[in-house]
GUGUSE-484757 format. One record per residue (C-alpha): z negated, y negated, x negated; residue in one letter; residue number from 0. Coordinates in nm, 2 decimals. Example, Ala and Ser with C-alpha at 12.3 -4.5 7.8 and 13.67 -1.06 7.14 Angstrom:
BEGIN
+--------+--------+--------+---------+-----+
!     pz !     py !     px ! residuo ! num !
+--------+--------+--------+---------+-----+
!  -0.78 !   0.45 !  -1.23 !       a !   0 !
!  -0.71 !   0.11 !  -1.37 !       s !   1 !
+--------+--------+--------+---------+-----+
% end
This chain:
BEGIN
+--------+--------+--------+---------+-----+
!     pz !     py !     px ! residuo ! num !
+--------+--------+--------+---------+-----+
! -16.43 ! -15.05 !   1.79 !       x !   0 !
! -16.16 ! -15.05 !   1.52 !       x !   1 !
! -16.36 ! -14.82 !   1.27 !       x !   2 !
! -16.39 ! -14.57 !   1.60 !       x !   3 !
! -16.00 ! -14.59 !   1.64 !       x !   4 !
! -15.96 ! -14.51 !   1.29 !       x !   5 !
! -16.20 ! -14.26 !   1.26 !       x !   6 !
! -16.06 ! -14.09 !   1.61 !       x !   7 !
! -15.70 ! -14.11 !   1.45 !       x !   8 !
! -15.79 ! -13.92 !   1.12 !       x !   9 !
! -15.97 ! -13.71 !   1.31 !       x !  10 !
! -15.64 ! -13.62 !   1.51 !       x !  11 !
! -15.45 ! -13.59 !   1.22 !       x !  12 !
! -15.71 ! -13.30 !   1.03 !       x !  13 !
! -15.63 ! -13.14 !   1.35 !       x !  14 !
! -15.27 ! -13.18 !   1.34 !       x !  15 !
! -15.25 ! -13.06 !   0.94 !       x !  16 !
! -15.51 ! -12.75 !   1.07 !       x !  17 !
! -15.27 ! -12.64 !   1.34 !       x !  18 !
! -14.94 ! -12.70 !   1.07 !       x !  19 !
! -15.09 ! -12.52 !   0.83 !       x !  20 !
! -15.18 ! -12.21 !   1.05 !       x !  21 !
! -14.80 ! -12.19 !   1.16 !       x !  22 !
! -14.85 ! -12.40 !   1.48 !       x !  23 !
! -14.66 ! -12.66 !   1.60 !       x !  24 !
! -14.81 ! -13.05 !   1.60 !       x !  25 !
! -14.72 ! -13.33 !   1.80 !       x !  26 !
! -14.69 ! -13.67 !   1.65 !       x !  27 !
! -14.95 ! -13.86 !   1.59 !       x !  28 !
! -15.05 ! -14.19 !   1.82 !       x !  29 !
! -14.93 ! -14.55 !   1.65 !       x !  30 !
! -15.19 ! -14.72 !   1.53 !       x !  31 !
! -15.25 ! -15.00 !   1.79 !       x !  32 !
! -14.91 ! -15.03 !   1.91 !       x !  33 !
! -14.76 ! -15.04 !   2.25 !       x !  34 !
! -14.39 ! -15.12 !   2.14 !       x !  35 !
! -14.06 ! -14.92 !   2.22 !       x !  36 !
! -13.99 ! -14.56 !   2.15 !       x !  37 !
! -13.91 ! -14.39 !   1.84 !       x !  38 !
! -13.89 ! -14.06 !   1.65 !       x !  39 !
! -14.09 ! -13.87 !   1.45 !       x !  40 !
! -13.96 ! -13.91 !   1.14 !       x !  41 !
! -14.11 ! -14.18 !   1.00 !       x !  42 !
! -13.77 ! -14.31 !   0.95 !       x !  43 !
! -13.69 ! -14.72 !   0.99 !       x !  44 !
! -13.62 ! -14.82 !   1.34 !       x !  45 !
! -13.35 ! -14.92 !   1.54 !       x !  46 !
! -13.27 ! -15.33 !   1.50 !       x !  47 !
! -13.07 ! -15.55 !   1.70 !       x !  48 !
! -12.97 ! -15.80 !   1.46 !       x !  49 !
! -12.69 ! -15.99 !   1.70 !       x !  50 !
! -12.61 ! -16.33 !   1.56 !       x !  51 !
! -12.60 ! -16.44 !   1.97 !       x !  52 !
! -12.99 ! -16.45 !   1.96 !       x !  53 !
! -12.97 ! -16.32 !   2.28 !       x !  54 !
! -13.22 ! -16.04 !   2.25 !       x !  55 !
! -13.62 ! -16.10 !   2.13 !       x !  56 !
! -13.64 ! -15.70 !   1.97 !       x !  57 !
! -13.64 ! -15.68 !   1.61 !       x !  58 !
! -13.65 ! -15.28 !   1.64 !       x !  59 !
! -13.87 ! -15.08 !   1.81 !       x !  60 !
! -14.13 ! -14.85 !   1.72 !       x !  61 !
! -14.41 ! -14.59 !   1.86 !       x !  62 !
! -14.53 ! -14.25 !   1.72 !       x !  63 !
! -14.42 ! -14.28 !   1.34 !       x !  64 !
! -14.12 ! -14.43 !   1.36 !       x !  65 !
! -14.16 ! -14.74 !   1.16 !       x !  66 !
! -14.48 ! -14.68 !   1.06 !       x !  67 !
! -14.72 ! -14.61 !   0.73 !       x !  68 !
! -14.98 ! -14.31 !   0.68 !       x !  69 !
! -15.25 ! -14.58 !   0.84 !       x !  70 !
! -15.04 ! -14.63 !   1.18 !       x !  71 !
! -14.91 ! -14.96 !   1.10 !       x !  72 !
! -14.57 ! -15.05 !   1.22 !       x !  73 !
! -14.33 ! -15.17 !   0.93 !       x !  74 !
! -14.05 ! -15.34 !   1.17 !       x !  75 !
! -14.08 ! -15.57 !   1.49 !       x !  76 !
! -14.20 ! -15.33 !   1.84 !       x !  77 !
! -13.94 ! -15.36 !   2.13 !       x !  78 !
! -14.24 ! -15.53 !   2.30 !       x !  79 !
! -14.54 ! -15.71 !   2.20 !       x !  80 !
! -14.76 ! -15.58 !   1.97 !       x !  81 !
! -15.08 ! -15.75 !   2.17 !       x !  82 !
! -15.28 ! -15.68 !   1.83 !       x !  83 !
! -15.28 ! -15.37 !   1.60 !       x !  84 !
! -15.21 ! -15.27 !   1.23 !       x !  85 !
! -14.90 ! -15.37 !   1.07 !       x !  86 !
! -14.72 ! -15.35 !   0.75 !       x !  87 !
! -14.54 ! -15.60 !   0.52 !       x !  88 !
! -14.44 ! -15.94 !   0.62 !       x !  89 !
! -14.33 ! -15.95 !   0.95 !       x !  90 !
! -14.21 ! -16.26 !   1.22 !       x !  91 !
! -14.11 ! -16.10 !   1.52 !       x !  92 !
! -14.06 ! -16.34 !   1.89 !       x !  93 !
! -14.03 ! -16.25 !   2.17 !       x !  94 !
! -13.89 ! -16.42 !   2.52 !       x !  95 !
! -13.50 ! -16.45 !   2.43 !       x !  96 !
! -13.50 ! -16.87 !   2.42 !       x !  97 !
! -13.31 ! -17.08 !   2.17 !       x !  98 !
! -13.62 ! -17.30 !   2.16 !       x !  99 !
! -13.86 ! -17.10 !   1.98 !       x ! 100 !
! -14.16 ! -17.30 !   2.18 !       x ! 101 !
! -14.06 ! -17.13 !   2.46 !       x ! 102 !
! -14.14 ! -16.78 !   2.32 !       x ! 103 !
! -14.38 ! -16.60 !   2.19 !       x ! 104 !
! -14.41 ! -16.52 !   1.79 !       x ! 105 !
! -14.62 ! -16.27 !   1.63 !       x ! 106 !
! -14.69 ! -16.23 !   1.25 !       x ! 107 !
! -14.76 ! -15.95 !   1.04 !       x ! 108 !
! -15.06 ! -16.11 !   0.84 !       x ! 109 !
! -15.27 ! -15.92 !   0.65 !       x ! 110 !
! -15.25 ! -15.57 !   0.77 !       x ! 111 !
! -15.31 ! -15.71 !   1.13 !       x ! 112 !
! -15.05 ! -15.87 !   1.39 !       x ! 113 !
! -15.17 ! -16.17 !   1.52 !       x ! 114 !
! -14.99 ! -16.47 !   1.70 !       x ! 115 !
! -15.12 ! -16.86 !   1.78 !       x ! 116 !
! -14.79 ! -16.89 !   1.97 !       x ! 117 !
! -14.76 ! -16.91 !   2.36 !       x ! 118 !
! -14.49 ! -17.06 !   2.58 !       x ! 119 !
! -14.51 ! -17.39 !   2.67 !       x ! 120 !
! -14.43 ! -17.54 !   3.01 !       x ! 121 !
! -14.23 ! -17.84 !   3.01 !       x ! 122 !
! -13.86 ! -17.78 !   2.87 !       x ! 123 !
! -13.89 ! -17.41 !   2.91 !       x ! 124 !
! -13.71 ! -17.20 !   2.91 !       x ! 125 !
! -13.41 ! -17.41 !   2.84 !       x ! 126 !
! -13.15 ! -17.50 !   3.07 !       x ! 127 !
! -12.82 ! -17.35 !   3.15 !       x ! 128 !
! -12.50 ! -17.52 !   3.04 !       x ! 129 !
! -12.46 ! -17.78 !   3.38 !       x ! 130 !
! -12.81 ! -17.77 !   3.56 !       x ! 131 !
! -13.10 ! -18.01 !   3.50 !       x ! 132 !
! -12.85 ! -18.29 !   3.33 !       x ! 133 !
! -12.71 ! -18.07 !   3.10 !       x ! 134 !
! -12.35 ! -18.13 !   3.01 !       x ! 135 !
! -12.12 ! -17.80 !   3.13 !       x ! 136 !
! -12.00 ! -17.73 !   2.81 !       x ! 137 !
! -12.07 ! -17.78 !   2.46 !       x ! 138 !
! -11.76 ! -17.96 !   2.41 !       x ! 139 !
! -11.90 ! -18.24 !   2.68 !       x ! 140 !
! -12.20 ! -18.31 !   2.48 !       x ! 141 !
! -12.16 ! -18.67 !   2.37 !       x ! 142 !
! -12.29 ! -18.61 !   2.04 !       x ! 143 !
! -12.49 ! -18.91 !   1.87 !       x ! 144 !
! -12.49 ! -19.14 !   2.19 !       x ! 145 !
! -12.79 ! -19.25 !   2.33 !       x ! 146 !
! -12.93 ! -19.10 !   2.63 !       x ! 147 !
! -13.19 ! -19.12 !   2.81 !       x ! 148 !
! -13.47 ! -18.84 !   3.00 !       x ! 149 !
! -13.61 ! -18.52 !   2.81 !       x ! 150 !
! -13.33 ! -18.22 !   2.87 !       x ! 151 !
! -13.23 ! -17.94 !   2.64 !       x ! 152 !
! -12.92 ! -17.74 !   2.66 !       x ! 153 !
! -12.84 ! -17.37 !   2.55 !       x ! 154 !
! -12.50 ! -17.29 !   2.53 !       x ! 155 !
! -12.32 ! -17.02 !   2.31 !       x ! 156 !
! -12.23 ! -17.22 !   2.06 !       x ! 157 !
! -12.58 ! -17.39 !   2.02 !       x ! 158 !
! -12.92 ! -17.59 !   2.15 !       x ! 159 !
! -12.87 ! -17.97 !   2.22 !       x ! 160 !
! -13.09 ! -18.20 !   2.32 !       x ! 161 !
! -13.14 ! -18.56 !   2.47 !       x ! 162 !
! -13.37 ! -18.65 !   2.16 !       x ! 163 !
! -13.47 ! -18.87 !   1.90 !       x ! 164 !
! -13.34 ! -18.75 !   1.59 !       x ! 165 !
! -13.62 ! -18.77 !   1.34 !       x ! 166 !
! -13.44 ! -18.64 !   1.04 !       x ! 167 !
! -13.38 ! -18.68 !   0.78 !       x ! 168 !
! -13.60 ! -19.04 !   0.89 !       x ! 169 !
! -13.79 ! -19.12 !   1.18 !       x ! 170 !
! -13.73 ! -19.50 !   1.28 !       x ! 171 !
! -13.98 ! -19.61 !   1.49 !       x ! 172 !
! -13.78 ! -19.80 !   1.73 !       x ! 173 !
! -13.52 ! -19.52 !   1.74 !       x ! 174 !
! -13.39 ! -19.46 !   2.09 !       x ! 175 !
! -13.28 ! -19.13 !   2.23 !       x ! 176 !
! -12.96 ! -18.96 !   2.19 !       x ! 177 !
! -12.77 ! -18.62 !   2.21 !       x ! 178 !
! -12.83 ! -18.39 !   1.93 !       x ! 179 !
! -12.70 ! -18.05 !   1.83 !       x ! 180 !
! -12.79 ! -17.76 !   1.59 !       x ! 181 !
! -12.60 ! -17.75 !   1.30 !       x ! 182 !
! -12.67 ! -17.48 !   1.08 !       x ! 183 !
! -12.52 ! -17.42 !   0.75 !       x ! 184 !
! -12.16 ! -17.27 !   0.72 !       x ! 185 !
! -12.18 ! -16.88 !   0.76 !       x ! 186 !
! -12.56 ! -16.90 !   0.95 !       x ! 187 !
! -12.49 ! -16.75 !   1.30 !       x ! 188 !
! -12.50 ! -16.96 !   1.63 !       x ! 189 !
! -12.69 ! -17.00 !   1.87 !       x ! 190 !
! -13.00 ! -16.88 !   1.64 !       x ! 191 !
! -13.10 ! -16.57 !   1.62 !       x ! 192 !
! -13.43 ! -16.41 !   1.69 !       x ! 193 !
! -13.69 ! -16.39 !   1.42 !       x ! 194 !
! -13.70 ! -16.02 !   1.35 !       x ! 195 !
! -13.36 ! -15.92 !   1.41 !       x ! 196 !
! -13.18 ! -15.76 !   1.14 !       x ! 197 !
! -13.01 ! -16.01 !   0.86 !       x ! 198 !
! -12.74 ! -15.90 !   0.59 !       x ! 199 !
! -12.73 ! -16.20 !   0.30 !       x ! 200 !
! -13.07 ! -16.16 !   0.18 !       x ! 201 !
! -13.19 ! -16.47 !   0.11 !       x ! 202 !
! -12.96 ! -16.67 !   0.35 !       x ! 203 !
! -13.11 ! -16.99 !   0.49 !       x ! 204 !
! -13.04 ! -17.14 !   0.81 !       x ! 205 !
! -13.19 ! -17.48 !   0.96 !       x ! 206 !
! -13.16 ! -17.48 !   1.33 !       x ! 207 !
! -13.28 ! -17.83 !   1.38 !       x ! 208 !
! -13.59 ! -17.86 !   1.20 !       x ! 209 !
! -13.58 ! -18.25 !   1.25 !       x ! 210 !
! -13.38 ! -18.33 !   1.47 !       x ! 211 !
! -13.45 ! -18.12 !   1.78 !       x ! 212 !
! -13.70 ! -18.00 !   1.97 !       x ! 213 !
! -13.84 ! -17.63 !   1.87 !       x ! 214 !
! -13.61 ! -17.69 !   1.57 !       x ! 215 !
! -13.67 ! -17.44 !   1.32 !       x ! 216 !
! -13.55 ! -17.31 !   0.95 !       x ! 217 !
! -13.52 ! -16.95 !   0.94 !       x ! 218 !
! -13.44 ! -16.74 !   0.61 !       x ! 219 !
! -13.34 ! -16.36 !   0.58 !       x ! 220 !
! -13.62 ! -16.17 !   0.45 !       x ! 221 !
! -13.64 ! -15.77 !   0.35 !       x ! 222 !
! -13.33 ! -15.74 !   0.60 !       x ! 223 !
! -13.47 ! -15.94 !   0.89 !       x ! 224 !
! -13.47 ! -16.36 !   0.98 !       x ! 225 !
! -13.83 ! -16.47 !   0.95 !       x ! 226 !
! -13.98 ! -16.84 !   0.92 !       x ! 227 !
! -13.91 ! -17.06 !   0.62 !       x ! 228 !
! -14.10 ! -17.41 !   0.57 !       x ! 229 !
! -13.94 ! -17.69 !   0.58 !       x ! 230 !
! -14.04 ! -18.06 !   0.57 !       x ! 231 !
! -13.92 ! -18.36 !   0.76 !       x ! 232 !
! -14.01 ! -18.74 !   0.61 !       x ! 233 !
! -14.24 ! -18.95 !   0.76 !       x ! 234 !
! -14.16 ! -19.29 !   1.03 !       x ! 235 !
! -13.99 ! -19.57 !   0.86 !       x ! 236 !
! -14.11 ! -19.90 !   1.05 !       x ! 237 !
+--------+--------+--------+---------+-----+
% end
């Protein structure tokens, strides 16, 4: 089905150049395999949101040829999601607007094609508002490094906390549960920001809680925009 698609879009293409070349006007061609967000013409780099709040899930948006390479694929995160398609370059893009990335959906750029393994999951999502579901009302109430106990997680402007057991940089086995906050590296914006949104210190690395919280995650600006970076956590300690 995708060599038909293919076909059918070169096919619309020789028409296009036909009708260009015999002084008529062509319309854009059709993205190849994208639904996301609108764009122009031009072939030009999209629009991207790139708010530190990490309130919004677009990394850009893109249909026709904006964003896009000669084969169709889109070169920055849709407005929406992809839901399959070409791509081009490395891409993390999420989707969903939650501080706890488990409770959003992530797609990848990988090999030409976006794909994702990534769906919501049920039970802390999406995270609470500042005073419901046992969450303190503001950040400034969380009692930081006391224990705790229940599952909660807490979104608030400054930050995600959690009722947790802190597993880094050590997991003890017996460890009980206690409140936990993000805290990122001096100059990394808070609460995290969506993967796909634009960046400016290329290269920038930013732990969000990668163990110690829930959905904790290390993020690193790449080609303009935060994507994924690895990051270990040690084992238990008995």
């Amino acid at each position: 089905m995708r060599a038909l698609q293919i076909k059918g879009r070169l096919f619309v293409l020789a028409l296009a150049a036909l009708a260009a070349g015999c002084g008529g006007v062509s319309e854009n061609p059709p993205a190849g395999g994208n639904d996301g967000g609108s764009g122009s013409s031009s072939g030009g780099a999209s629009s991207s949101s790139g708010s530190s709040s990490g309130g919004t899930s677009s990394g850009g948006s893109s249909s026709g040829s904006s964003g896009s390479s000669s084969s169709g694929g889109t070169t920055t995160c849709p407005a929406s999601p992809p839901n399959g398609g070409t791509c081009t370059g490395s891409l993390d893009c999420e989707y969903g607007g939650d501080q706890d990335i488990d409770c959003d959906t992530v797609w990848s750029c990988i090999g030409g094609q976006w794909s994702t393994s990534d769906t919501p999951t049920d039970g802390e999502c999406p995270t609470s508002s500042p005073g419901t579901d046992g969450c303190p009302r503001s950040y400034g109430q969380v009692p930081k490094g006391q224990s705790c106990s229940g599952s909660m997680e807490c979104a608030y402007p400054q930050g995600r906390c959690a009722c947790t057991i802190d597993f880094g940089p050590v997991l003890l086995e017996d460890a009980g549960a206690s409140w936990v906050c993000t805290d990122p590296e001096t100059g990394c914006p808070e609460p995290r920001p969506q993967l796909g949104t634009a960046c400016a210190n290329e290269g920038q690395t930013c732990d969000y809680g990668t163990c110690s919280l829930p959905g904790g995650v290390q993020v690193a600006c790449t080609n303009g925009t935060w994507a994924l970076s690895p990051a270990g956590c040690a084992g238990v300690v008995r």
